[in-house]
N, C-alpha and C positions, 0 to 999 in steps of 0.2 A: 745860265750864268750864275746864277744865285747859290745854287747849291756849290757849285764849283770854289765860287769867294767865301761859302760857310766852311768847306774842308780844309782852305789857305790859311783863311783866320785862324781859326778853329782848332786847328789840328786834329777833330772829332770828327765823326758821320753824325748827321740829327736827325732825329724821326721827326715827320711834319707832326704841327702843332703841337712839339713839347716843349717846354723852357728848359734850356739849357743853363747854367750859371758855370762860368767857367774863364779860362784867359783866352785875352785877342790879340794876337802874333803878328809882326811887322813882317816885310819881303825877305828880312836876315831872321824869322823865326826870334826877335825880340820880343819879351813881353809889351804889348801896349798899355792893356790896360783889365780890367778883369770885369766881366756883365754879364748881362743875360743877351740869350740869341734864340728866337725862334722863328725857323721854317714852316713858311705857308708854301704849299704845294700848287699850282694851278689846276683844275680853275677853283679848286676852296679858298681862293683868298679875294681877297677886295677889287682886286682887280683882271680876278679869272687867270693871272700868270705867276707864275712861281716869284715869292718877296721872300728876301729874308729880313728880321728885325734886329739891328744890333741896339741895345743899352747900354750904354757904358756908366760911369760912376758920373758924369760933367766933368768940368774945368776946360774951359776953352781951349788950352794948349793938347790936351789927354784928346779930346774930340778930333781937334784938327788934323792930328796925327791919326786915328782913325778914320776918317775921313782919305787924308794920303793913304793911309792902304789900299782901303777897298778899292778908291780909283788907279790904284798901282797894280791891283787883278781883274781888272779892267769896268768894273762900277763905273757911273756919272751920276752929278749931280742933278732930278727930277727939275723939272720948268714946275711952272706954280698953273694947277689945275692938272697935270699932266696924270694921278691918278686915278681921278676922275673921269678924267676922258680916256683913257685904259678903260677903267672898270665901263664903263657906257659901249665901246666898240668893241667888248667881250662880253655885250649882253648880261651884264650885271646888275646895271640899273636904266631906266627911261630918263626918260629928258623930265619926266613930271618930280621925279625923285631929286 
């Protein structure tokens, strides 16, 4: 799913773990806002499953609207600890870590 919302945004392919700097497109292909983007591939990432990282510049309204995208290519916002417990039931880390 992730890679998929990085080609929407993006309008680019991204090689895992490189930084991208470049613009992030609305569902009408509007500029949103211009950042850096890098794809973690699963399982090299934190949570053993494919993440993509967006940055954008801040300002709350710039984010929010980012935020409306990616949930608009079908993204959700993560529950608190939900990382976490990914990376633990992809054998990433133990319960001691």
């Amino acid at each position: 799913m992730s890679k998929l919302i990085a080609n929407k945004v993006l309008n680019v392919k991204l090689e895992p773990r490189v930084a991208y700097y470049g613009s992030f497109y609305d569902e009408e292909s509007n500029q949103v806002d211009k950042g850096v983007a890098i794809f973690f591939p699963g399982p090299h990432s934190y949570t053993g499953e494919d993440v993509l990282e967006l940055q954008g510049h801040g300002g709350i309204s710039v984010l929010r609207k980012l935020l409306e995208t990616v949930t608009f290519f079908g993204a959700r916002l993560s529950e608190p600890g939900e990382f976490t417990r990914r990376a633990f039931l992809n054998g990433k880390m133990d319960l001691v870590q």
